[in-house]
C-alpha positions in Angstrom: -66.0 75.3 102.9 -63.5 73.8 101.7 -59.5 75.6 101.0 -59.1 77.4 97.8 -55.2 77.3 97.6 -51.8 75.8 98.0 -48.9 77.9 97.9 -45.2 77.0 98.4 -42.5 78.9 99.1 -38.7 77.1 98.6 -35.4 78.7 100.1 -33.2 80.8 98.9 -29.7 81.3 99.6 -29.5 83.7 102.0 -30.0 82.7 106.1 -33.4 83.9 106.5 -36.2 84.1 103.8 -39.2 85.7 103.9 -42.0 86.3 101.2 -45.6 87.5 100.9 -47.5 84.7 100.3 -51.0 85.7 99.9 -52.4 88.8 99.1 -55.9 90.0 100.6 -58.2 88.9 103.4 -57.6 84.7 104.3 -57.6 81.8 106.7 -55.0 79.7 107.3 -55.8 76.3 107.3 -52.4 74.5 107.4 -49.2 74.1 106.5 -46.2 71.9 105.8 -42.7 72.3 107.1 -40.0 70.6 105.0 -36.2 70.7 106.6 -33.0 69.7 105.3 -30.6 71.1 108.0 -28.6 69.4 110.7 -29.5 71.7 113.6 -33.2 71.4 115.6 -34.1 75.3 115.3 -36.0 75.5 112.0 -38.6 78.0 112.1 -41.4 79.7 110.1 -43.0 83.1 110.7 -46.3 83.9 109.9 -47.5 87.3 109.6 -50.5 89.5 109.2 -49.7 91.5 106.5 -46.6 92.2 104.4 -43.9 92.0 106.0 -41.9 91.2 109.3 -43.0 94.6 111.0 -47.1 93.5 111.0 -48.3 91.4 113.9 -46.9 88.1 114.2 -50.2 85.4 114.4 -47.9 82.2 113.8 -44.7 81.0 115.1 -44.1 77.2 113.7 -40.8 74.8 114.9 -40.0 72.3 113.0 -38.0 70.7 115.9 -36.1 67.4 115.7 -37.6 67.5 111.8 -35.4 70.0 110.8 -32.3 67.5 112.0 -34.0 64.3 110.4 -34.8 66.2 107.5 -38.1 65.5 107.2 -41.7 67.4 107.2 -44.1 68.4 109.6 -48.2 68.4 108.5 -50.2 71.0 110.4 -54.2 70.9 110.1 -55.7 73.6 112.2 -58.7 72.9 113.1 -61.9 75.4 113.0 -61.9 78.0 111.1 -58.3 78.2 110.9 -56.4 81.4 111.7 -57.2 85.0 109.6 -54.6 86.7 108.2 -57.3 90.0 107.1 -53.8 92.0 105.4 -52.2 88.5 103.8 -49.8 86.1 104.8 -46.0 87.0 105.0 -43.6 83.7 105.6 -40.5 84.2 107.3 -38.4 80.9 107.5 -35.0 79.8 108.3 -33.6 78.8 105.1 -30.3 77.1 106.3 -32.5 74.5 108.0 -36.3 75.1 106.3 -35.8 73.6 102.7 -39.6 74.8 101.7 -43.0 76.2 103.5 -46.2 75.0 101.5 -49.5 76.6 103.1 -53.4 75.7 102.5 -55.5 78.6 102.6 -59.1 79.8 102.3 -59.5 83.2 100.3 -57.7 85.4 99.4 -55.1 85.1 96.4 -52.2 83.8 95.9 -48.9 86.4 95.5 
C-alpha cells in the first residue's frame, strides 16, 4: 500500500512547538526535518496520541542539519511505525524551521 498523506507542520514563535498532526489510527512512514538554527540540537517528538503526556514512539535529531540549515529525509522501512491514538509533533522551533510527515491512514488534523 502505498501513503495516503503529507502533512507539515511550520514553527511558530515560541521555543518549543508541538501540534496534533493526525487524528485516528496510522503508520508512520517518514518524515522530513527542515532546520534553520545555528546550534546542533534540533529535535522532533513523535507521539502516540495527543499530546506530550502519551507514549513517546519517536525521538528524531536533526544533528549537524540543524547548524547547516538543511533537511534530513527519513524513509522507514516495513510497515512503518503505528501511531493507533494519532500523531502529536513536538519540535524545537528555534532550530526546526518545519516537520513534514508521510503517513498511511488515518486523517489529517
Amino acid at each position: 500500500m502505498q501513503p495516503t498523506g503529507v502533512q507539515n507542520v511550520k514553527k511558530g514563535t515560541t521555543a518549543v512547538d508541538a501540534v496534533r498532526m493526525v487524528n485516528g489510527r496510522t503508520r508512520l512512514k517518514g518524515y522530513i526535518l527542515s532546520g534553520e538554527g545555528t546550534t546542533n540540537n534540533g529535535y522532533a517528538k513523535f507521539y502516540n496520541g495527543t499530546g506530550n503526556g502519551d507514549p513517546l514512539l519517536l525521538e528524531a535529531f536533526l544533528g549537524a542539519y540543524s547548524y547547516l540549515q538543511g533537511n534530513a529525509l527519513v524513509n522507514i522501512p516495513g510497515n512503518g511505525i503505528l501511531f493507533d491514538s494519532g500523531i502529536y509533533v513536538e519540535m524545537t522551533a528555534d532550530v526546526v524551521l518545519c516537520v513534514s510527515i508521510i503517513f498511511q491512514g488515518g486523517a489529517a488534523a
